[in-house]
N, CA, C and O of each residue as an XYZ file, in Angstrom:
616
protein
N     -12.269    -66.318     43.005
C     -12.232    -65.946     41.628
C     -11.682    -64.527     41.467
O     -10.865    -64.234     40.594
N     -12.205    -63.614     42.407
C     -11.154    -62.453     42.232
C     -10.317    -62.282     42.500
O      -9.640    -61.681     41.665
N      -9.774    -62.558     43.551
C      -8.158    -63.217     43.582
C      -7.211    -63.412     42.436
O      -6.199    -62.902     41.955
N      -8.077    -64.447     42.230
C      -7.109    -65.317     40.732
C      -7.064    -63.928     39.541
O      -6.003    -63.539     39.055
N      -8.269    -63.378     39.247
C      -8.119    -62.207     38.382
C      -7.358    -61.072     38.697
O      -6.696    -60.424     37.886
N      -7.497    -60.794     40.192
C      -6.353    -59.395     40.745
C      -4.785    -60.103     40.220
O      -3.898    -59.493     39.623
N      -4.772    -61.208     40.543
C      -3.370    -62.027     40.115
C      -2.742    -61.817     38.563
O      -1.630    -61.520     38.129
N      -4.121    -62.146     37.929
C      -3.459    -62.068     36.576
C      -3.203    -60.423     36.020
O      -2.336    -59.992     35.261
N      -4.114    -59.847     36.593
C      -4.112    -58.132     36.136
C      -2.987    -57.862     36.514
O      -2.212    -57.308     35.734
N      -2.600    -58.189     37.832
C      -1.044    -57.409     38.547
C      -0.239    -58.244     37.589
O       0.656    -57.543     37.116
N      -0.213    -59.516     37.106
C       0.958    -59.818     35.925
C       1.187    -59.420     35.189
O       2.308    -59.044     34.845
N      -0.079    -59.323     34.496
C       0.105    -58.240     32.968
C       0.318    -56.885     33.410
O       1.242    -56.401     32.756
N      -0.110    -56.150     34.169
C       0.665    -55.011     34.392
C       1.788    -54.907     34.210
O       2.429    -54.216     33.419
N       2.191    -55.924     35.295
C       3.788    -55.721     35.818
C       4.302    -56.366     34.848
O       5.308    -56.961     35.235
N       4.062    -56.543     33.663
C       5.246    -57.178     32.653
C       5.320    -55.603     32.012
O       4.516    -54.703     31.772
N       7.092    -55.877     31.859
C       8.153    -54.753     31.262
C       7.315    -55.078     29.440
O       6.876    -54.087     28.857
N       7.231    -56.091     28.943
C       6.902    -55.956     27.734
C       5.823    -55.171     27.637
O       5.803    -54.114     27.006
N       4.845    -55.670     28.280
C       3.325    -54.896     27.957
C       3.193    -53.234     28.082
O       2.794    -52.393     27.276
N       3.755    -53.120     29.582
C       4.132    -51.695     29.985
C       5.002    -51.136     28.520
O       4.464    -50.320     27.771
N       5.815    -51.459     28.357
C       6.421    -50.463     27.177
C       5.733    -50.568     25.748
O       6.176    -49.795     24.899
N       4.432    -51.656     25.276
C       3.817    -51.173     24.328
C       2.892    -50.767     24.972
O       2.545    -50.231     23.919
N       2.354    -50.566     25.464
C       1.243    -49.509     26.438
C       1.823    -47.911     26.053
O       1.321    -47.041     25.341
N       2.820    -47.930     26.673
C       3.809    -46.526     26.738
C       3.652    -46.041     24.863
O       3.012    -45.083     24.430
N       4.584    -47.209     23.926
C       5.003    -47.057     22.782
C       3.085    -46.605     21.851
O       2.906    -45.720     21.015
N       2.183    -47.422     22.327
C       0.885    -47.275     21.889
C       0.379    -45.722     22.136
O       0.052    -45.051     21.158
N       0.324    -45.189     23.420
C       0.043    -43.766     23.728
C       0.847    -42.964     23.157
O       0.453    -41.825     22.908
N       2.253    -43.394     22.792
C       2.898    -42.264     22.383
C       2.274    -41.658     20.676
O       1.915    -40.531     20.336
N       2.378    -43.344     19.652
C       1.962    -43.061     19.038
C       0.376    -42.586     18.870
O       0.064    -41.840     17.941
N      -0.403    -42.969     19.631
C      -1.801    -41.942     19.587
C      -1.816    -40.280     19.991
O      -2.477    -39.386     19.461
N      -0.853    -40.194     21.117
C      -0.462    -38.075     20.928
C       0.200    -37.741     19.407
O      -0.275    -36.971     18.572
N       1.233    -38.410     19.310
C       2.071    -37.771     17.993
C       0.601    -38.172     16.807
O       0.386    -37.242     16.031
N       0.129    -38.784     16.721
C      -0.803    -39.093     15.449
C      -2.295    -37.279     16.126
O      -2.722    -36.381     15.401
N      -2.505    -37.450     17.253
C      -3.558    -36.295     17.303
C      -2.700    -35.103     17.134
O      -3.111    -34.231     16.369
N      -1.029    -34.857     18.023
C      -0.754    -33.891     17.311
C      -0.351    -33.367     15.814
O      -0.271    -32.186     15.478
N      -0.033    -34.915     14.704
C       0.190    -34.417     13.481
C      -1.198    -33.825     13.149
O      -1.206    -32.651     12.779
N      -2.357    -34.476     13.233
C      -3.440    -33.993     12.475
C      -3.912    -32.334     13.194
O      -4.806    -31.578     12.813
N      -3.099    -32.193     14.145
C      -3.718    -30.371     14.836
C      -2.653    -29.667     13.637
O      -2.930    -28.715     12.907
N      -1.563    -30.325     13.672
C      -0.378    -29.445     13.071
C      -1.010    -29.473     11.697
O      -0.784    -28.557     10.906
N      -1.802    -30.500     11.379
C      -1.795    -30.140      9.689
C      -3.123    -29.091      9.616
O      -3.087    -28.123      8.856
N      -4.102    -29.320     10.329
C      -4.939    -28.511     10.285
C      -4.581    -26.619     11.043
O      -5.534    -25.849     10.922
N      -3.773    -26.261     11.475
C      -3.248    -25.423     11.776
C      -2.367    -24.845     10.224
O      -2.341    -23.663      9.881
N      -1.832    -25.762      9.608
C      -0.731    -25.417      8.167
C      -2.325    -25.214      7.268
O      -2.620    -24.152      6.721
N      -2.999    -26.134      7.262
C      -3.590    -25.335      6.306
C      -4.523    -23.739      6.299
O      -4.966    -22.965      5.450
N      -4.491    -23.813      7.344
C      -4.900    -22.692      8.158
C      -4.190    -21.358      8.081
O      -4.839    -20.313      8.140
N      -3.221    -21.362      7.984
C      -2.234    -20.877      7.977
C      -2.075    -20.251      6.329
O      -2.029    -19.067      5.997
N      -1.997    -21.767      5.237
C      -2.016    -21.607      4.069
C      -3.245    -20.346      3.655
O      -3.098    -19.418      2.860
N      -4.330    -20.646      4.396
C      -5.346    -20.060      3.991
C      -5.135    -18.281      4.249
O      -4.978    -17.435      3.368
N      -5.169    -18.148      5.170
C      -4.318    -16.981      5.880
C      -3.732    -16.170      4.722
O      -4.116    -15.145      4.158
N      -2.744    -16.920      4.566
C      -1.492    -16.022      3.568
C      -2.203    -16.336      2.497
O      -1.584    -15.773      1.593
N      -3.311    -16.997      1.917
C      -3.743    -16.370      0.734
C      -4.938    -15.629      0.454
O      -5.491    -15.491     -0.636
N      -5.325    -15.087      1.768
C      -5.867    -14.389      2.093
C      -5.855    -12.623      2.103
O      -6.650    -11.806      1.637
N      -4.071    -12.415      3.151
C      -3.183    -11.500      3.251
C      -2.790    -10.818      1.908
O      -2.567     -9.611      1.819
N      -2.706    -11.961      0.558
C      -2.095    -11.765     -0.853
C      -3.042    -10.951     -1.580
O      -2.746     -9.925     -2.194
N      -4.871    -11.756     -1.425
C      -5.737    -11.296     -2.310
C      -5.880     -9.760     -1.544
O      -6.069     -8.707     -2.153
N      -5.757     -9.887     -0.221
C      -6.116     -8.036      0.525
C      -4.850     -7.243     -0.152
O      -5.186     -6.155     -0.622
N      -3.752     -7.502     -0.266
C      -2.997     -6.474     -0.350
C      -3.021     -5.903     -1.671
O      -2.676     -4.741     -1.883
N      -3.443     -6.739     -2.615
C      -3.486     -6.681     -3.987
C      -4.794     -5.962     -4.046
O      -4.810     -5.434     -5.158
N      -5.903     -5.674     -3.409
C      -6.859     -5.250     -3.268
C      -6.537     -3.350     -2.723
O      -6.734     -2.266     -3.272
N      -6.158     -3.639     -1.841
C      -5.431     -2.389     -1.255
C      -4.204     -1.648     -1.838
O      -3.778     -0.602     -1.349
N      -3.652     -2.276     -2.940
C      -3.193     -1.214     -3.902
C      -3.845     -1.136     -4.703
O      -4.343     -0.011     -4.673
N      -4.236     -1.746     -5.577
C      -5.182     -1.114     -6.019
C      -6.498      0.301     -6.073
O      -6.978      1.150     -6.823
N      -6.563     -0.157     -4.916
C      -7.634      0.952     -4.435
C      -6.372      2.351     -3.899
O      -6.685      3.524     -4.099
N      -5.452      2.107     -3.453
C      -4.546      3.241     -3.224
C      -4.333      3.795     -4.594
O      -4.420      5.017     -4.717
N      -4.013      2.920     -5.844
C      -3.612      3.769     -7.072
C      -5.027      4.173     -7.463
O      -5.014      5.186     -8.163
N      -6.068      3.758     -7.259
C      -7.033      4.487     -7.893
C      -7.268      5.532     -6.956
O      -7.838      6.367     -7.658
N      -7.220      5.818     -6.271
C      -7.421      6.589     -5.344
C      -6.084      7.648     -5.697
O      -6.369      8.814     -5.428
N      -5.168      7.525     -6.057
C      -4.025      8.419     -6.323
C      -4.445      9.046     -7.766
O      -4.198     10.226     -8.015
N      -5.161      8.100     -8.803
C      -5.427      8.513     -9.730
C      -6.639      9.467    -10.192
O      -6.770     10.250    -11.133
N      -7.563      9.022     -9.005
C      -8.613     10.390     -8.502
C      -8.284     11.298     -8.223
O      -8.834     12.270     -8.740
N      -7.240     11.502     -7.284
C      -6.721     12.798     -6.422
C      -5.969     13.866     -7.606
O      -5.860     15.058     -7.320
N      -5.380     13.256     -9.171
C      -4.735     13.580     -9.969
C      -5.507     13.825    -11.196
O      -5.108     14.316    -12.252
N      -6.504     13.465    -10.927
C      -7.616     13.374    -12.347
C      -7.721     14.906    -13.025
O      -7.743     14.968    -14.255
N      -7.800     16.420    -12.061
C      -7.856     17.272    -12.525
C      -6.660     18.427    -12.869
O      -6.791     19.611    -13.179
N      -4.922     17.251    -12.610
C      -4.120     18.043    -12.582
C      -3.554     18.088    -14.412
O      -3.887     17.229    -15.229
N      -2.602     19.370    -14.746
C      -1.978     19.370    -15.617
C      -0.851     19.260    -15.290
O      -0.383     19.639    -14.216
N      -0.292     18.745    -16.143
C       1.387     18.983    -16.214
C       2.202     19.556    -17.391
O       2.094     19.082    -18.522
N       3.205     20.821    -17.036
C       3.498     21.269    -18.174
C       4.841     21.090    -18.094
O       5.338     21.587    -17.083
N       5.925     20.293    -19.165
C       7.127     19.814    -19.106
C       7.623     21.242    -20.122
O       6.997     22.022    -20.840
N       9.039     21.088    -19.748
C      10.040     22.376    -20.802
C       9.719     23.616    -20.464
O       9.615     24.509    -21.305
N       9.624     23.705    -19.824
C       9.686     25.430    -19.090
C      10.767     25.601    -17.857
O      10.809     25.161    -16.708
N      11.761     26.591    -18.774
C      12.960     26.922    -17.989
C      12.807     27.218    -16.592
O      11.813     27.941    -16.517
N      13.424     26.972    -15.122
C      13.374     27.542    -13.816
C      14.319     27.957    -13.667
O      15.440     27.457    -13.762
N      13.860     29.314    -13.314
C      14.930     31.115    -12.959
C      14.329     30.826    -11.216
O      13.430     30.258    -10.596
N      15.454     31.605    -11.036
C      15.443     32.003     -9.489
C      14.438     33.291     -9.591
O      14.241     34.256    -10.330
N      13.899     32.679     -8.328
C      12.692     33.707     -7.384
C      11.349     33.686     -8.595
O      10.481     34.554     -8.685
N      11.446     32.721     -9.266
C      10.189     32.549     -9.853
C       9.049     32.329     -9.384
O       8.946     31.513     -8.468
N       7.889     33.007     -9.899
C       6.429     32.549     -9.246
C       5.900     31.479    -10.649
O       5.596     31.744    -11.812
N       5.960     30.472    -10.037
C       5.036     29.342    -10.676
C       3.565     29.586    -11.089
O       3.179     29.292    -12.221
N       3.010     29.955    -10.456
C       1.425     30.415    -11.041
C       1.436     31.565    -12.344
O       0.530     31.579    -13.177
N       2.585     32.509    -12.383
C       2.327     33.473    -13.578
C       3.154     32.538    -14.906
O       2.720     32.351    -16.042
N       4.258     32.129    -14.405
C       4.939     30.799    -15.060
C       3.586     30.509    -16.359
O       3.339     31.095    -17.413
N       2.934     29.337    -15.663
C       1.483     28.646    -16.071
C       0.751     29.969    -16.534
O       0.619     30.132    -17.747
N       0.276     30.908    -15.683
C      -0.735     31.927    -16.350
C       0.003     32.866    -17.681
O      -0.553     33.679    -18.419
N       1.540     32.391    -17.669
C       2.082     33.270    -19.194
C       1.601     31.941    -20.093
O       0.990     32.277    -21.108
N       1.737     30.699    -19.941
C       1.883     30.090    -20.670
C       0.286     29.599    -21.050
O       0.049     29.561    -22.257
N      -0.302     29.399    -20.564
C      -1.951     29.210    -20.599
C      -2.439     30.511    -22.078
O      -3.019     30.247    -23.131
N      -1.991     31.693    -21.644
C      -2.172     32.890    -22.348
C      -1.319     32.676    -24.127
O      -1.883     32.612    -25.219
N       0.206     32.611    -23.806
C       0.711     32.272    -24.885
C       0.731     31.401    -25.993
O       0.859     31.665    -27.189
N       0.521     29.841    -25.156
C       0.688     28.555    -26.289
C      -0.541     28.227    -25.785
O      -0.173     27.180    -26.317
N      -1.470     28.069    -25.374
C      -2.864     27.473    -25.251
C      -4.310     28.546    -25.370
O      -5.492     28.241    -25.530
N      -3.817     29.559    -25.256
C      -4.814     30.856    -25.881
C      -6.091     30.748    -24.829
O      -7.246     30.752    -25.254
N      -5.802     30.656    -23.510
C      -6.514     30.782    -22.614
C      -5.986     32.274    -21.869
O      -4.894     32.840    -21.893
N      -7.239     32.605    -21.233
C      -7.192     33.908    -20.299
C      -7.382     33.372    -18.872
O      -8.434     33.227    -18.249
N      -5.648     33.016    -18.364
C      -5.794     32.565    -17.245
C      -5.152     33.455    -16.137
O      -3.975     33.148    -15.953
N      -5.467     34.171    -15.582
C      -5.201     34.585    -14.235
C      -4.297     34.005    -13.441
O      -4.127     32.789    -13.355
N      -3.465     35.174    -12.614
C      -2.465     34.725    -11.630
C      -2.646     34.333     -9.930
O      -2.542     35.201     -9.063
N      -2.920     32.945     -9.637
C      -3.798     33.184     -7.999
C      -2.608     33.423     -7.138
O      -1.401     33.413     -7.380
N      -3.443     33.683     -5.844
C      -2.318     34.013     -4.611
C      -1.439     33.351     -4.577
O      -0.258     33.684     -4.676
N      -2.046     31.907     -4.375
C      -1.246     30.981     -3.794
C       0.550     30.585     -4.603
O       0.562     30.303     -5.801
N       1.251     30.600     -4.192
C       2.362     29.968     -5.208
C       3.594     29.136     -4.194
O       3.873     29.491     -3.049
N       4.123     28.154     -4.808
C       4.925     26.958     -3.741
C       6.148     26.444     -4.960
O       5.943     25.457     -5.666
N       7.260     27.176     -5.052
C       8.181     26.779     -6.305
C       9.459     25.894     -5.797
O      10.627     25.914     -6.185
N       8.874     25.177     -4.876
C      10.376     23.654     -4.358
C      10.349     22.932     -5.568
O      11.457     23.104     -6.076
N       9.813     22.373     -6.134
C       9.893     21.587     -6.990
C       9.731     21.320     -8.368
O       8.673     21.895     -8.623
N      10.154     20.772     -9.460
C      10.895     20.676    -10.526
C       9.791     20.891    -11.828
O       9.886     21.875    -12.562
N       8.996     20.104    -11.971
C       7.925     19.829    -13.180
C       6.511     21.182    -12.819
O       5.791     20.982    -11.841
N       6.325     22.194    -13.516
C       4.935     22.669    -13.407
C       4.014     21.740    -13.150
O       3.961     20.738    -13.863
N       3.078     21.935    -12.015
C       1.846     20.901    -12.313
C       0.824     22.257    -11.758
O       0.936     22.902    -10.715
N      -0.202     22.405    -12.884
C      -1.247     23.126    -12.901
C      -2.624     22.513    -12.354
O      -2.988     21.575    -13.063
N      -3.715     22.859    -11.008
C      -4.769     21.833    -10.628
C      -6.201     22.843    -11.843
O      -6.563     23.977    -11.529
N      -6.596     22.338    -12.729
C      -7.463     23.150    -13.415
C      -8.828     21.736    -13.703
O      -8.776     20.653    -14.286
N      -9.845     22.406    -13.017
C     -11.200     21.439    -13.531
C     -11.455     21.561    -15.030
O     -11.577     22.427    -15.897
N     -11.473     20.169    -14.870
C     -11.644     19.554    -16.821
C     -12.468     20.365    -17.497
O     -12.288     21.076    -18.486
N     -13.904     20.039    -16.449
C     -15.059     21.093    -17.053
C     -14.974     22.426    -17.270
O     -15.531     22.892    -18.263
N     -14.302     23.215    -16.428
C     -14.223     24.544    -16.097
C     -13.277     24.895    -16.928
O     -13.532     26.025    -17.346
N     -12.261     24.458    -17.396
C     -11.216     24.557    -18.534
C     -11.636     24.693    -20.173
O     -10.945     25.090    -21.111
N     -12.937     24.242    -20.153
C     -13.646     24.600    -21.217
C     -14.300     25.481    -21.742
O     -14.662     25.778    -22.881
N     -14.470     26.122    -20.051
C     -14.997     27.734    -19.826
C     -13.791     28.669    -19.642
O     -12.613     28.494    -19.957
N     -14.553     29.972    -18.896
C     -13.536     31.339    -18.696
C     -12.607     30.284    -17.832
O     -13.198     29.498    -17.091
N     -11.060     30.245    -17.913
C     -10.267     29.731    -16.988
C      -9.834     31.069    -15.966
O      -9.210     32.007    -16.461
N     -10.064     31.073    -15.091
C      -9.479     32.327    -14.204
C      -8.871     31.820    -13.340
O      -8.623     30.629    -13.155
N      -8.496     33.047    -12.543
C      -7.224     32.422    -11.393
C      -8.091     31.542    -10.217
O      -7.584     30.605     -9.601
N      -9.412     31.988    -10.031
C     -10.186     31.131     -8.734
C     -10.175     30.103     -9.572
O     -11.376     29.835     -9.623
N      -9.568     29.255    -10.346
C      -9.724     28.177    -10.605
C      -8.844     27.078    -10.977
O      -8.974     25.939    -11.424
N      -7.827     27.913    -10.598
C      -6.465     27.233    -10.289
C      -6.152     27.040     -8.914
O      -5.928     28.032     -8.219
N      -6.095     25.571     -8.293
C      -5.702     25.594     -6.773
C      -4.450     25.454     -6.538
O      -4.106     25.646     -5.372
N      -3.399     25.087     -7.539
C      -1.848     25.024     -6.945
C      -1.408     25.211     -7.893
O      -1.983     25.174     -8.980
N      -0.069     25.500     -7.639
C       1.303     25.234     -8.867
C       2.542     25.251     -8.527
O       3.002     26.269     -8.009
N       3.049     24.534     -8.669
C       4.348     23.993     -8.287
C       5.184     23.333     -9.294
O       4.757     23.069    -10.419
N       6.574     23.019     -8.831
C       7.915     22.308     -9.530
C       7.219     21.243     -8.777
O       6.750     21.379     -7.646
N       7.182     19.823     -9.733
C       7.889     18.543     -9.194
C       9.340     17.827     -9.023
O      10.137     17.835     -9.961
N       9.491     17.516     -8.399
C      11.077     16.320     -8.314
C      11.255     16.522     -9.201
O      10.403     16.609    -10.086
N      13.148     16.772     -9.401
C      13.452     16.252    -10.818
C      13.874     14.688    -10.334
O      13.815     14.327     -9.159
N      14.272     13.899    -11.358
C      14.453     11.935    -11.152
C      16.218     12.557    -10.605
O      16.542     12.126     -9.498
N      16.923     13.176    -11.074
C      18.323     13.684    -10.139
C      17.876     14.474     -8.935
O      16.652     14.354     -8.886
N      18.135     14.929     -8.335
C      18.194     15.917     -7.250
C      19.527     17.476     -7.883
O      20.757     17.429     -7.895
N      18.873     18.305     -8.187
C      20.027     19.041     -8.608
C      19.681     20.436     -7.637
O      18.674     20.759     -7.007
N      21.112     21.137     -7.849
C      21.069     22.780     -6.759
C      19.706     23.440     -7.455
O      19.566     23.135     -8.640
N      18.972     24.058     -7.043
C      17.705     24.739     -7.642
C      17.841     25.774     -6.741
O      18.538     25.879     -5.732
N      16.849     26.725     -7.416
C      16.545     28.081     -6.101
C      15.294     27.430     -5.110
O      14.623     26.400     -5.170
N      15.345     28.461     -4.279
C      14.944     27.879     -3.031
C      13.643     28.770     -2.918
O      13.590     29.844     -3.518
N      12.522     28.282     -2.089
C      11.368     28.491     -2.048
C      11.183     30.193     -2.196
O      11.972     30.912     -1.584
N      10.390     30.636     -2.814
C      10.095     32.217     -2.994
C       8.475     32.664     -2.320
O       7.556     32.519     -3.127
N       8.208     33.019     -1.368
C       6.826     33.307     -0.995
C       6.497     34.861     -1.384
O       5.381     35.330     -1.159
């Protein structure tokens, strides 16, 4: 009796038909486990990048507020002519005195590269005596051209 069964097993083996749906059967069971890795990998993936979208949108955010903190106590004063070898801080401390009727002081510090006055004066403290310890910078900003200007004065 086992005989007769080793007989029939080695037939069906050895048939070319069976062997190639055997073959054609496994193939399609890898390609079917690898579509379902590949899809679970894409959505994975999907998830990912909408992940990457909600952080970055998160992270500017917090950069502009964070830019808008760092700026919270600055002024800016537009229309004021730039002369060569100007000091920017008396600039602001003529003009504080003249058109805003403050008694503002001239500090050490002064940095005139760039284009726009920007005055750093605390909101609160601006309501009080404004003096020069209470000015931390002043400077030109960029102009939106790039034009010949005078050059730094220390």
């Amino acid at each position: 009796m086992m005989c007769l069964l080793k007989k029939v097993v080695e037939r069906v083996l050895g048939s070319d038909i069976l062997r190639k749906e055997l073959i054609s059967k496994i193939q399609c069971d890898i390609v079917a486990e690898y579509r379902k890795e590949v899809q679970v990998l894409t959505e994975k993936v999907v998830q990912l990048e909408a992940e990457l979208i909600a952080t970055r949108s998160e992270v500017r955010k917090s950069v502009d507020d964070l830019e808008q903190y760092s700026r919270r106590n600055n002024l800016r004063i537009f229309g004021v002519p730039e002369e060569a070898n100007e000091d920017t801080k008396v600039l602001v401390s003529n003009f504080c005195k003249e058109k805003l009727k403050l008694n503002v002081g001239v500090p050490e510090e002064a940095n005139e590269d760039t284009k726009v006055l920007v005055s750093n004066f605390c909101k609160e403290k601006l309501k009080l005596n404004v003096g020069p310890e209470l000015m931390d910078a002043c400077h030109r900003l960029p102009a939106r051209e790039q034009q010949q200007r005078p050059k730094k004065v220390w």
